[in-house]
mmJSON file of the N, C-alpha and C atoms, coordinates in Angstrom:
{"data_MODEL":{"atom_site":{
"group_PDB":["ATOM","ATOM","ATOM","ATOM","ATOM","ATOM","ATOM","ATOM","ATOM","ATOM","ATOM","ATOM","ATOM","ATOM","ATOM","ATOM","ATOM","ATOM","ATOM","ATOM","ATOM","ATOM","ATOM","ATOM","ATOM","ATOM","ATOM","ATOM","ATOM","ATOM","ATOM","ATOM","ATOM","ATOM","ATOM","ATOM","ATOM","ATOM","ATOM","ATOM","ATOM","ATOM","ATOM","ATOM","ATOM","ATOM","ATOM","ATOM","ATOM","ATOM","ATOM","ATOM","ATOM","ATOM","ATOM","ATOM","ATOM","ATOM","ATOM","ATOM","ATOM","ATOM","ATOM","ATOM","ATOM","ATOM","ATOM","ATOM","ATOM","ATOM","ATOM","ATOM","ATOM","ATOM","ATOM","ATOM","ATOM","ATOM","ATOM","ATOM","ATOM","ATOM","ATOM","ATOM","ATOM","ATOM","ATOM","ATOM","ATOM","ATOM","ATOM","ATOM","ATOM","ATOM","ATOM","ATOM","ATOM","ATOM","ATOM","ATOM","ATOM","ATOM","ATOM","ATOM","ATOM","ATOM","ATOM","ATOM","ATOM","ATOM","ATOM","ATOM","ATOM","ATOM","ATOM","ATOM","ATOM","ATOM","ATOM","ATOM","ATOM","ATOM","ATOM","ATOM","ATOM","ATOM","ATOM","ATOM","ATOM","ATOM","ATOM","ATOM","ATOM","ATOM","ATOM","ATOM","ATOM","ATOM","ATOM","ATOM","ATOM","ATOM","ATOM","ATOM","ATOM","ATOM","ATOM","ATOM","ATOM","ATOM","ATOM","ATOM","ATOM","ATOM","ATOM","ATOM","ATOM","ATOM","ATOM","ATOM","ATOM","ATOM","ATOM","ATOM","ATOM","ATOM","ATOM","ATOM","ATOM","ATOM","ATOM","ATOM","ATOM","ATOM","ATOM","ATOM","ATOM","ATOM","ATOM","ATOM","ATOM","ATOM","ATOM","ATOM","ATOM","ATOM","ATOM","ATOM","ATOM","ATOM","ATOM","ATOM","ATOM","ATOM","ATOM","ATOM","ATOM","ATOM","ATOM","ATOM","ATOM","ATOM","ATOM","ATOM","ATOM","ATOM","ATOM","ATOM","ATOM","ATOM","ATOM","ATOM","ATOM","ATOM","ATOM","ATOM"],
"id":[1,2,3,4,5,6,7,8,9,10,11,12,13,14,15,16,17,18,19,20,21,22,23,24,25,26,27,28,29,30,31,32,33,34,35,36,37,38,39,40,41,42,43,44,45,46,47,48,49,50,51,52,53,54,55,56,57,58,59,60,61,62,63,64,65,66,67,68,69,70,71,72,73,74,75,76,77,78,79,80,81,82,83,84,85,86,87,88,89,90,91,92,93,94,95,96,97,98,99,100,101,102,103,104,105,106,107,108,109,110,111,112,113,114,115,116,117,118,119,120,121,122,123,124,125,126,127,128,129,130,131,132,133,134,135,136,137,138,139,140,141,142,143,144,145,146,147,148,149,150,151,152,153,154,155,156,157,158,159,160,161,162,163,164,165,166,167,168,169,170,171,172,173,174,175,176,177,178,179,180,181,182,183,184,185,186,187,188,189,190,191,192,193,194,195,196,197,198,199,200,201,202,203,204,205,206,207,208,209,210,211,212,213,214,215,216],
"type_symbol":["N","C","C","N","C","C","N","C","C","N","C","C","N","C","C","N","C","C","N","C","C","N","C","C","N","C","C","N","C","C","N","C","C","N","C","C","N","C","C","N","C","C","N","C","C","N","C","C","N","C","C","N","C","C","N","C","C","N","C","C","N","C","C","N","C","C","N","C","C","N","C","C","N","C","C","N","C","C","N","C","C","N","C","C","N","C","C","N","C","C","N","C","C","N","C","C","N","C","C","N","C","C","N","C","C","N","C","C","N","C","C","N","C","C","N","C","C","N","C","C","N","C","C","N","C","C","N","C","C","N","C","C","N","C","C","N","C","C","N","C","C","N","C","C","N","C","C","N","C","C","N","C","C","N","C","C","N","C","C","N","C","C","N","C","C","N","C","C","N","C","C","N","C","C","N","C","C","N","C","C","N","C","C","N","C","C","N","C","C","N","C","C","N","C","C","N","C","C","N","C","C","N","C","C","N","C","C","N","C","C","N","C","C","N","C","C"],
"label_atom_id":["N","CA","C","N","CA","C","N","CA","C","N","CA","C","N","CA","C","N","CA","C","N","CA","C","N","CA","C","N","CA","C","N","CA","C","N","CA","C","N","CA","C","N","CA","C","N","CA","C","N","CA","C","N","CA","C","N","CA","C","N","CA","C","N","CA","C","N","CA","C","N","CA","C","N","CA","C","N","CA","C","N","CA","C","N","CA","C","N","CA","C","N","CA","C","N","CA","C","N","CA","C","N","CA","C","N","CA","C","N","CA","C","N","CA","C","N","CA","C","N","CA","C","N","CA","C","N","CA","C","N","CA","C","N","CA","C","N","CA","C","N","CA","C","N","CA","C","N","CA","C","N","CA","C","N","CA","C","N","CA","C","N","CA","C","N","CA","C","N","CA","C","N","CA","C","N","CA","C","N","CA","C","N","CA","C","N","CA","C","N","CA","C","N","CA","C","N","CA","C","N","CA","C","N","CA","C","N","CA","C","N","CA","C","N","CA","C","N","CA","C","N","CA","C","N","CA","C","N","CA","C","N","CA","C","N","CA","C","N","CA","C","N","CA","C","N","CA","C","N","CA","C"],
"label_alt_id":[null,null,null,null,null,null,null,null,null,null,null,null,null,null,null,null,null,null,null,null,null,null,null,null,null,null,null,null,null,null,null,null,null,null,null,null,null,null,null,null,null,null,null,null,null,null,null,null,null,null,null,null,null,null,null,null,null,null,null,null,null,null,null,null,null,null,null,null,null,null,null,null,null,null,null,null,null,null,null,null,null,null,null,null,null,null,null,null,null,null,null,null,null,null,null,null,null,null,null,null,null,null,null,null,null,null,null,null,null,null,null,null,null,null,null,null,null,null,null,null,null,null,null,null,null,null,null,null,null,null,null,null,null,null,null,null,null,null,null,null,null,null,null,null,null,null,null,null,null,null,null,null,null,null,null,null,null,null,null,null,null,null,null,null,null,null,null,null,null,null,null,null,null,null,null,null,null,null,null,null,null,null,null,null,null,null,null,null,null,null,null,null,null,null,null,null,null,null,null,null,null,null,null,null,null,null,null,null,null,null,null,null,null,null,null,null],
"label_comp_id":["UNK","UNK","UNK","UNK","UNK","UNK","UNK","UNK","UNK","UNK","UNK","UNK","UNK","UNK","UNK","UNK","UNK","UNK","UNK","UNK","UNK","UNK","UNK","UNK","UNK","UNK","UNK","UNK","UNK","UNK","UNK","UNK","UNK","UNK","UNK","UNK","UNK","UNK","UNK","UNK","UNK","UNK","UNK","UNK","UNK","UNK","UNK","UNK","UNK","UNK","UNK","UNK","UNK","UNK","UNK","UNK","UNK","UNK","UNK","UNK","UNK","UNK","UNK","UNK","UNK","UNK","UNK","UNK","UNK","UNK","UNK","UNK","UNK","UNK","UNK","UNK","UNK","UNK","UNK","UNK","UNK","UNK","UNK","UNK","UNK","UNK","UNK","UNK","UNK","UNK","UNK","UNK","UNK","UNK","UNK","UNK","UNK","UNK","UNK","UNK","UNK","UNK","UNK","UNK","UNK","UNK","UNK","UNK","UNK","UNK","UNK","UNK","UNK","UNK","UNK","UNK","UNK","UNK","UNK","UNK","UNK","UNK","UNK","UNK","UNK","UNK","UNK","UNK","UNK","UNK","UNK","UNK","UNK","UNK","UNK","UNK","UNK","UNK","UNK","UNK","UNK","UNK","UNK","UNK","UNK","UNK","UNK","UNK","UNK","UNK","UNK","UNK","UNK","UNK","UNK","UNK","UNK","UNK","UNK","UNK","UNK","UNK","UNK","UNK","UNK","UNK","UNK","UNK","UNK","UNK","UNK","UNK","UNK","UNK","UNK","UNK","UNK","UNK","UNK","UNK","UNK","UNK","UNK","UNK","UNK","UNK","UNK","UNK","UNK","UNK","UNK","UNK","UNK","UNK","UNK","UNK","UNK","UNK","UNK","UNK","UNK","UNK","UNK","UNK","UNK","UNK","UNK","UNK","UNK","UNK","UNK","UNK","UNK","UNK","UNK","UNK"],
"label_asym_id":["A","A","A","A","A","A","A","A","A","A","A","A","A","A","A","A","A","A","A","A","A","A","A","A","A","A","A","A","A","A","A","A","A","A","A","A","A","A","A","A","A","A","A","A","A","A","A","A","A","A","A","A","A","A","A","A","A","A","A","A","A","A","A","A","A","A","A","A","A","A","A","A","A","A","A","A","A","A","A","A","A","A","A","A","A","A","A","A","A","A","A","A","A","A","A","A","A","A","A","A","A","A","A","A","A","A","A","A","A","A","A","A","A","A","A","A","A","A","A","A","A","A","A","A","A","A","A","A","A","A","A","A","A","A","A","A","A","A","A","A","A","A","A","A","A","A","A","A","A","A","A","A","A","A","A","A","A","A","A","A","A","A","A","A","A","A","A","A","A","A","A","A","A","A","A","A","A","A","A","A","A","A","A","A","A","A","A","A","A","A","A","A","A","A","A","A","A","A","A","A","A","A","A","A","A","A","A","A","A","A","A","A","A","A","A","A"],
"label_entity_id":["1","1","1","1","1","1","1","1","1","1","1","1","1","1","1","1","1","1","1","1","1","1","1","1","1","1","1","1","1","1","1","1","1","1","1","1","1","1","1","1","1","1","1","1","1","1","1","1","1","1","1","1","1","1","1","1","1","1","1","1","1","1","1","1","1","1","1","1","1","1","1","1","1","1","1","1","1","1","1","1","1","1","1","1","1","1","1","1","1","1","1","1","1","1","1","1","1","1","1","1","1","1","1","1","1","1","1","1","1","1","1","1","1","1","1","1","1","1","1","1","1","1","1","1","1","1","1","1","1","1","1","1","1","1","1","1","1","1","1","1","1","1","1","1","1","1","1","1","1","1","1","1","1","1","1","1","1","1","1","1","1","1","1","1","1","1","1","1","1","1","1","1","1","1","1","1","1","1","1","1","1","1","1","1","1","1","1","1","1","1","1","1","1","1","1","1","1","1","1","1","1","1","1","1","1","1","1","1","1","1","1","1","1","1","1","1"],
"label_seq_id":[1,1,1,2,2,2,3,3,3,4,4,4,5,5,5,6,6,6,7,7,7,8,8,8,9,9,9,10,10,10,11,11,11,12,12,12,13,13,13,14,14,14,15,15,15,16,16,16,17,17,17,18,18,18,19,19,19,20,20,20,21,21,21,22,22,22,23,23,23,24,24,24,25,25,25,26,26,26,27,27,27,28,28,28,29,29,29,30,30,30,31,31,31,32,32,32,33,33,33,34,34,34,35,35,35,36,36,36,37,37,37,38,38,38,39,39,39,40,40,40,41,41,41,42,42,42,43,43,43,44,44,44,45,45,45,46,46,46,47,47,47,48,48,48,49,49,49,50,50,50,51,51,51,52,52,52,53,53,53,54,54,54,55,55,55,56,56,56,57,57,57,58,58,58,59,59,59,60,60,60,61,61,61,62,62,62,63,63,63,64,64,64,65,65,65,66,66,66,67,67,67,68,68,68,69,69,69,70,70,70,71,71,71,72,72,72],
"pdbx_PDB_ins_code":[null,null,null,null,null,null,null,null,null,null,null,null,null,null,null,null,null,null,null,null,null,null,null,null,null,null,null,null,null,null,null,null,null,null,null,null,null,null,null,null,null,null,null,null,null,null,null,null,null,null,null,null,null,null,null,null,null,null,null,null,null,null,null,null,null,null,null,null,null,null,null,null,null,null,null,null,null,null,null,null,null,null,null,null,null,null,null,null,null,null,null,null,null,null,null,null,null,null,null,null,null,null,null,null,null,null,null,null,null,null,null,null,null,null,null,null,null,null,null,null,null,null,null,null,null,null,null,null,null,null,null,null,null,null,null,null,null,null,null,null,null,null,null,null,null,null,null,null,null,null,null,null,null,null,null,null,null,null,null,null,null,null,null,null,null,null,null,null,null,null,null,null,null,null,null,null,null,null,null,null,null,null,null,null,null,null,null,null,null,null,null,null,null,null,null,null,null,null,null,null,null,null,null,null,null,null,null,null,null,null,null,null,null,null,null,null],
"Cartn_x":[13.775,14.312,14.539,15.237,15.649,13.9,12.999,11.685,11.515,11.346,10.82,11.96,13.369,14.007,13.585,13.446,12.566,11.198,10.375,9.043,9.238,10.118,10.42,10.81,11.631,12.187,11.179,10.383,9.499,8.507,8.307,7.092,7.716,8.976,9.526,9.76,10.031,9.944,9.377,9.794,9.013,8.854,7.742,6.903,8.216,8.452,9.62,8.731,9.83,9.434,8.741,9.247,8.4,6.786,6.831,5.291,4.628,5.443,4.367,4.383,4.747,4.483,3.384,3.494,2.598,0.768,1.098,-0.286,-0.79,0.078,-0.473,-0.781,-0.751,-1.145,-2.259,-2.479,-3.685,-3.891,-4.079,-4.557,-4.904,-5.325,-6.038,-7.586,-7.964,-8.927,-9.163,-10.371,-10.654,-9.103,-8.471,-7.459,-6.325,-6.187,-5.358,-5.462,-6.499,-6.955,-7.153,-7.638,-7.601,-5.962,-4.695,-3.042,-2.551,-3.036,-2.893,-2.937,-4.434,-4.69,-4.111,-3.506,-3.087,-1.256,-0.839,0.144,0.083,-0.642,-1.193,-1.235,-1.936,-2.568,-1.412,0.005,1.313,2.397,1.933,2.873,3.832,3.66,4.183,3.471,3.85,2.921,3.662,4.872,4.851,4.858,5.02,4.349,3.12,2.124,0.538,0.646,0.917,1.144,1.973,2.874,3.238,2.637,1.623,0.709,-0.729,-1.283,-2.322,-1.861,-0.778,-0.444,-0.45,-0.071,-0.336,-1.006,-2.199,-3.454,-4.597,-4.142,-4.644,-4.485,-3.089,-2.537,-3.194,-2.898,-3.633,-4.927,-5.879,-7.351,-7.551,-6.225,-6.651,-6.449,-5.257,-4.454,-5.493,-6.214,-7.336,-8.128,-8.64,-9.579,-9.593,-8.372,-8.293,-8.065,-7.455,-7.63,-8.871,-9.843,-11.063,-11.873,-11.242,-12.078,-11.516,-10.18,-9.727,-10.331,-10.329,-10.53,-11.358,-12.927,-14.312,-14.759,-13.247,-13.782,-13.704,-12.945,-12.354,-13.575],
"Cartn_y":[-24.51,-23.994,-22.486,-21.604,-20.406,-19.626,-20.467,-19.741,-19.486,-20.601,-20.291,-18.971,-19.196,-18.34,-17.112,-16.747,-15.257,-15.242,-15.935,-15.74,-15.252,-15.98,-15.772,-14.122,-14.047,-12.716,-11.35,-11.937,-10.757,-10.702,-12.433,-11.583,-10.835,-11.066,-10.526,-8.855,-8.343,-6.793,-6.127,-5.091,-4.21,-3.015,-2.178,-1.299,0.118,0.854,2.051,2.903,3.697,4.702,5.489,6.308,7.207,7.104,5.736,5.192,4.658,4.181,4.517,5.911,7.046,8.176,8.425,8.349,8.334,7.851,6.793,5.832,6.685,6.676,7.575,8.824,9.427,10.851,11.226,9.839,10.054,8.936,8.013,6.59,5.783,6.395,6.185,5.74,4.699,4.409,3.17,3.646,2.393,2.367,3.442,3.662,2.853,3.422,2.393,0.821,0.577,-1.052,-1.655,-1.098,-1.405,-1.47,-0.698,-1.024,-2.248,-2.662,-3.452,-4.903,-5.067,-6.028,-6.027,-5.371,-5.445,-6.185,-5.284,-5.958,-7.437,-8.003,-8.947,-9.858,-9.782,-10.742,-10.468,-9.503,-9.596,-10.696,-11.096,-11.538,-11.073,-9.533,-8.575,-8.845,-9.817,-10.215,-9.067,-8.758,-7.866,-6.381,-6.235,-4.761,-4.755,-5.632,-5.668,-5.257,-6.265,-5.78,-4.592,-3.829,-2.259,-1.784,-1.431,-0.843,-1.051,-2.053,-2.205,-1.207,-1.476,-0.671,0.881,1.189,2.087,2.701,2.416,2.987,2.497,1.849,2.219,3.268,3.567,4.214,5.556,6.028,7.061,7.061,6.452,6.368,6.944,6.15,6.554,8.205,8.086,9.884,10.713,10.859,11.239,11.884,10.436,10.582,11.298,10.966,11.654,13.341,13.515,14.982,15.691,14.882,15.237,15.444,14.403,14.869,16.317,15.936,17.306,18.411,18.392,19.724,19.9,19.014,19.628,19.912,19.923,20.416,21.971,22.703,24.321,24.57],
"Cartn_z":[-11.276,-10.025,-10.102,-11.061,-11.205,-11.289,-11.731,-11.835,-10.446,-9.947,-8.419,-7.634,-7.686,-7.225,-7.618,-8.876,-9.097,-9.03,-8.714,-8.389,-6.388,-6.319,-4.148,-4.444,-5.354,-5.044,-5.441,-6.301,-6.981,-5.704,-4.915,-4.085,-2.657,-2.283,-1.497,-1.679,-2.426,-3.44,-2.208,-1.695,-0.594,-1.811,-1.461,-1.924,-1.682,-2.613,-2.222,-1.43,-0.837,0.052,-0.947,-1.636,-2.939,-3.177,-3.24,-3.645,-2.227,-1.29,0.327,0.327,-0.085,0.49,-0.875,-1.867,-3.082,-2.849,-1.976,-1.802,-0.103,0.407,1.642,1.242,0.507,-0.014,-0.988,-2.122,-2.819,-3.09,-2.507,-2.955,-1.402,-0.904,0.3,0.18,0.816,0.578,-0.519,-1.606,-2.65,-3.933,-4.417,-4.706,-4.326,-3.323,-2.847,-2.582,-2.109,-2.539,-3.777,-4.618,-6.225,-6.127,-6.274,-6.282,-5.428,-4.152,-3.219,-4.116,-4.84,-5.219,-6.634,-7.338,-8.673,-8.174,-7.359,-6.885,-6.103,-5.46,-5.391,-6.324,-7.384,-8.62,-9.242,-9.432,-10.314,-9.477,-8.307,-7.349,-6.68,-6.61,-5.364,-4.165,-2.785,-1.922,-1.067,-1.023,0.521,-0.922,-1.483,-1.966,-1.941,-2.017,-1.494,-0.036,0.139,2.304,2.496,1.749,1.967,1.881,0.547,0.203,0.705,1.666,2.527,3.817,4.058,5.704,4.946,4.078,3.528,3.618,2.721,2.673,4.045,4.82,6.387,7.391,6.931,8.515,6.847,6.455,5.142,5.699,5.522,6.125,7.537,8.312,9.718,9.986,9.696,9.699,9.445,7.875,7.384,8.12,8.867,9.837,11.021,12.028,12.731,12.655,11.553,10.859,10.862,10.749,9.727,11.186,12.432,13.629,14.537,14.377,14.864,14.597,13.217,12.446,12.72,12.65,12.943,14.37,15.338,16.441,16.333,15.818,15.792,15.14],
"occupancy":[1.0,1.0,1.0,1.0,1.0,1.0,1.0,1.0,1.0,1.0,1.0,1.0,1.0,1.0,1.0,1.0,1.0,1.0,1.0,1.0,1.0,1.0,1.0,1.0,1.0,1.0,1.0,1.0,1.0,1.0,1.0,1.0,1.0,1.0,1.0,1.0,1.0,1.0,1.0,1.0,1.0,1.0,1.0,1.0,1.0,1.0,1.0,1.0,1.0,1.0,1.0,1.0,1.0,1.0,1.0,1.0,1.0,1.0,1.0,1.0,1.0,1.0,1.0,1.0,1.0,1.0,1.0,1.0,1.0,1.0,1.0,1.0,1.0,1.0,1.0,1.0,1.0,1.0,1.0,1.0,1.0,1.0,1.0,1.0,1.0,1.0,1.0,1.0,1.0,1.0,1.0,1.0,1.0,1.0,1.0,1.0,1.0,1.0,1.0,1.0,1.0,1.0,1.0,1.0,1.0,1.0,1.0,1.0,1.0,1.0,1.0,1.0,1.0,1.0,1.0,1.0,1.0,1.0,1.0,1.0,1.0,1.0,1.0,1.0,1.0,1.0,1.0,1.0,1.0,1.0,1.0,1.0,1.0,1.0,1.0,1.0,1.0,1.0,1.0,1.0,1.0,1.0,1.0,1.0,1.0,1.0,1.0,1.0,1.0,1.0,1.0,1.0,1.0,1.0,1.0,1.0,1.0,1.0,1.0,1.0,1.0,1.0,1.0,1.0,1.0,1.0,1.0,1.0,1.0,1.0,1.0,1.0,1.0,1.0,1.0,1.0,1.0,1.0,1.0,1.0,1.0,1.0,1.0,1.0,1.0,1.0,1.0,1.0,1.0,1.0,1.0,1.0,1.0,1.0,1.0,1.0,1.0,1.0,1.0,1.0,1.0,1.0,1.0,1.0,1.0,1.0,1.0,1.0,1.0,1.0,1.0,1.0,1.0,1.0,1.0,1.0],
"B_iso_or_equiv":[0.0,0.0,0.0,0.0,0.0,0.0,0.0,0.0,0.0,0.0,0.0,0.0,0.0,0.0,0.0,0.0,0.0,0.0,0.0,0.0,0.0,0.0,0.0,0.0,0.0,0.0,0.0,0.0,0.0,0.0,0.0,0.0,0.0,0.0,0.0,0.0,0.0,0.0,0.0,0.0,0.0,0.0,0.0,0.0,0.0,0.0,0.0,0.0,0.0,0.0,0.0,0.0,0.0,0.0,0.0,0.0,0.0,0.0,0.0,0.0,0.0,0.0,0.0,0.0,0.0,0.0,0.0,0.0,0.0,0.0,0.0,0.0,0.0,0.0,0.0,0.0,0.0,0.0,0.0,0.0,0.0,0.0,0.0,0.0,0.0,0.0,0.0,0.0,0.0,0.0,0.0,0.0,0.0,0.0,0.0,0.0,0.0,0.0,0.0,0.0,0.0,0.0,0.0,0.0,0.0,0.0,0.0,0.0,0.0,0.0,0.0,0.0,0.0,0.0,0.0,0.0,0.0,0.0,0.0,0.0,0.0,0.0,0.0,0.0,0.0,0.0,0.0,0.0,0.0,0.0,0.0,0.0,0.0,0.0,0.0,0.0,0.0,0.0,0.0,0.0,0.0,0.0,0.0,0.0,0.0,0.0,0.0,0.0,0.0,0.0,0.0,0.0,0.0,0.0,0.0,0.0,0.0,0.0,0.0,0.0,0.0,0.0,0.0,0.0,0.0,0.0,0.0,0.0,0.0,0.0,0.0,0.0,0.0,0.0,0.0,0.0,0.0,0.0,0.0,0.0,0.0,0.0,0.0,0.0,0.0,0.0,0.0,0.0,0.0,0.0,0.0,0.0,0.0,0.0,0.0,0.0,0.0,0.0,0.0,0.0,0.0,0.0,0.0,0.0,0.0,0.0,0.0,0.0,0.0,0.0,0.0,0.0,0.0,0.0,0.0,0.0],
"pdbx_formal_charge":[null,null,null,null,null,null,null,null,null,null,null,null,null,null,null,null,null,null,null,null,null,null,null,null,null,null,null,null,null,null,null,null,null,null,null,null,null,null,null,null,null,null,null,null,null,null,null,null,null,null,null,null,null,null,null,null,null,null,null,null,null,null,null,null,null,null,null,null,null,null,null,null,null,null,null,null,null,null,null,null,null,null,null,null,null,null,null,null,null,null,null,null,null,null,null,null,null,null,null,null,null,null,null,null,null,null,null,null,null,null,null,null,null,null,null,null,null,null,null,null,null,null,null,null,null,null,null,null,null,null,null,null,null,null,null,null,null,null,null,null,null,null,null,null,null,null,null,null,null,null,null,null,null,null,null,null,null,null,null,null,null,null,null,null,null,null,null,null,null,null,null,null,null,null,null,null,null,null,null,null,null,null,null,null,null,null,null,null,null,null,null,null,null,null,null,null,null,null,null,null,null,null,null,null,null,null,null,null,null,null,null,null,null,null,null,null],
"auth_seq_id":[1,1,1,2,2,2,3,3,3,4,4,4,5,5,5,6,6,6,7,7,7,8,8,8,9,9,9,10,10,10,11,11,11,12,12,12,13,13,13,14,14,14,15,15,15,16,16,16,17,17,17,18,18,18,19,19,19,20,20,20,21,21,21,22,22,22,23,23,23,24,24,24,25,25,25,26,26,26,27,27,27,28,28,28,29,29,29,30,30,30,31,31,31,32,32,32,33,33,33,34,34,34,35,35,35,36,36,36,37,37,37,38,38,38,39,39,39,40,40,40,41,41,41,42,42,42,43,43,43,44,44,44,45,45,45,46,46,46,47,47,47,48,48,48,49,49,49,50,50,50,51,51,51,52,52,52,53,53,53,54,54,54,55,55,55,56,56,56,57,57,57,58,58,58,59,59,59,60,60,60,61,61,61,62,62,62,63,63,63,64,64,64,65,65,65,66,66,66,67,67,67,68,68,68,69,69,69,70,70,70,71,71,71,72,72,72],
"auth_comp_id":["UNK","UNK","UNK","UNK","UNK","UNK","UNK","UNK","UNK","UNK","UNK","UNK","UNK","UNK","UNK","UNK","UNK","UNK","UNK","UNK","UNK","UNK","UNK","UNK","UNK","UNK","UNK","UNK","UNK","UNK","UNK","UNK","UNK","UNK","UNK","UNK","UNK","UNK","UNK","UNK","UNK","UNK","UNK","UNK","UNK","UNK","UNK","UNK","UNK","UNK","UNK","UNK","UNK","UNK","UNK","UNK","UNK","UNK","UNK","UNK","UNK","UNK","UNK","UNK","UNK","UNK","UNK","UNK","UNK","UNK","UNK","UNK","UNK","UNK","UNK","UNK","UNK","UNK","UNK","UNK","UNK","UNK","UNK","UNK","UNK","UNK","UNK","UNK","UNK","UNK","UNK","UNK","UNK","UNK","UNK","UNK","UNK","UNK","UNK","UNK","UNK","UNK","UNK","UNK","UNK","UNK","UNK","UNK","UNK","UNK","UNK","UNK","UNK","UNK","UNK","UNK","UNK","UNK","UNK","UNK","UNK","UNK","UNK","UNK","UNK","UNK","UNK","UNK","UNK","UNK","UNK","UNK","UNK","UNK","UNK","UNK","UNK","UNK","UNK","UNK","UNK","UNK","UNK","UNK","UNK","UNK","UNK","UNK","UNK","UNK","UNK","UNK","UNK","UNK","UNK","UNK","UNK","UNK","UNK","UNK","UNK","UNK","UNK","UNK","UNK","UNK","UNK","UNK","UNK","UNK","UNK","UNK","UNK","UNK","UNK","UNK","UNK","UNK","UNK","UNK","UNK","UNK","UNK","UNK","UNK","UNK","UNK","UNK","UNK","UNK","UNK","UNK","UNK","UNK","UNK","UNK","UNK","UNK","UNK","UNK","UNK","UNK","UNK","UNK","UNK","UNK","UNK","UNK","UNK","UNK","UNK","UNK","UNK","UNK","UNK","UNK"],
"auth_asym_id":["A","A","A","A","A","A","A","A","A","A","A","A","A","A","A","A","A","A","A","A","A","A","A","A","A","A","A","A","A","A","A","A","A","A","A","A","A","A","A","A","A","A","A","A","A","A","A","A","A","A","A","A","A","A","A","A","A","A","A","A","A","A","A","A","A","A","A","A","A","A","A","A","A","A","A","A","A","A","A","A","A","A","A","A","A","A","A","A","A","A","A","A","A","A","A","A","A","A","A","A","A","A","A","A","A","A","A","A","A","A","A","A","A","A","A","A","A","A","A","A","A","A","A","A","A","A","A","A","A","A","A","A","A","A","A","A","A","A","A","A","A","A","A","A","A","A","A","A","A","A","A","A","A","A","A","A","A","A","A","A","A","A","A","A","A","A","A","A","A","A","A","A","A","A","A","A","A","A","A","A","A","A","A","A","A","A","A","A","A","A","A","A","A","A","A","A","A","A","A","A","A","A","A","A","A","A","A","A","A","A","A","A","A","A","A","A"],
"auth_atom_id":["N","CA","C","N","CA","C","N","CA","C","N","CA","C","N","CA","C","N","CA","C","N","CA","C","N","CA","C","N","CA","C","N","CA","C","N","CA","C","N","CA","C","N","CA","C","N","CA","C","N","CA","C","N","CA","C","N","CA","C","N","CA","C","N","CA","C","N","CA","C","N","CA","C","N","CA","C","N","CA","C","N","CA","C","N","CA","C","N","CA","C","N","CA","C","N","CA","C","N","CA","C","N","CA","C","N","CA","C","N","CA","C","N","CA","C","N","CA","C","N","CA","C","N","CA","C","N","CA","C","N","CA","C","N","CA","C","N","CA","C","N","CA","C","N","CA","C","N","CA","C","N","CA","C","N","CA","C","N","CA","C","N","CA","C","N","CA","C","N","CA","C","N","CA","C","N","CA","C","N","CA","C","N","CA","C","N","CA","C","N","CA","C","N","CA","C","N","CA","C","N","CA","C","N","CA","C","N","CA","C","N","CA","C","N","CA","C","N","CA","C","N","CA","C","N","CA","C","N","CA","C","N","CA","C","N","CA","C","N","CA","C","N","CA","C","N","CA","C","N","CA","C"],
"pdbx_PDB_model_num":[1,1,1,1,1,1,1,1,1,1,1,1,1,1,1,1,1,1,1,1,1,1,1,1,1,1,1,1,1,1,1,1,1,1,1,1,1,1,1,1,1,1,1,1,1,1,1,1,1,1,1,1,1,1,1,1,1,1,1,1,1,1,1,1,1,1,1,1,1,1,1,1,1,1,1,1,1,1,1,1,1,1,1,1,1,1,1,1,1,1,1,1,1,1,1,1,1,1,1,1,1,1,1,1,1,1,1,1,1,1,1,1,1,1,1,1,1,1,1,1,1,1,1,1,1,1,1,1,1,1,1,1,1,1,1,1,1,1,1,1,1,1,1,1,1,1,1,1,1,1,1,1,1,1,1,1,1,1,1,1,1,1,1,1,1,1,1,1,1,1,1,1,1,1,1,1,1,1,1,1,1,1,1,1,1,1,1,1,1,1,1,1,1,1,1,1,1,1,1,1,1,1,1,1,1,1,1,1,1,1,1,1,1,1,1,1]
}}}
């Protein structure tokens, strides 16, 4: 029983702010999906899912940057 209680709690674990700002800044992209899934396969399920929204809205931002910019 106490296993399962710390297996619920390890996958419940949200991803720190530090390291969403860490993964949105240089781990965008395959980077960041390679961490997604390591946390994943350790049984961090919502630090996988922090770190997926992560490195999406990272990709998107990126992007829209990357269109802005090449309008000037």
């Amino acid at each position: 029983h106490s296993q399962n209680v710390a297996a619920k709690r390890k996958a419940e674990e949200r991803l720190s702010w530090p390291m969403r700002i860490f993964v949105f800044v240089f781990c965008g992209g395959m980077a960041g999906g390679i961490l997604a899934v390591y946390y994943q396969h350790q049984g961090y399920k919502q630090k996988a899912s922090d770190c997926w929204v992560a490195v999406g809205v990272s990709v998107a931002v990126h992007v829209l940057l990357g269109i802005l910019l090449s309008q000037f």
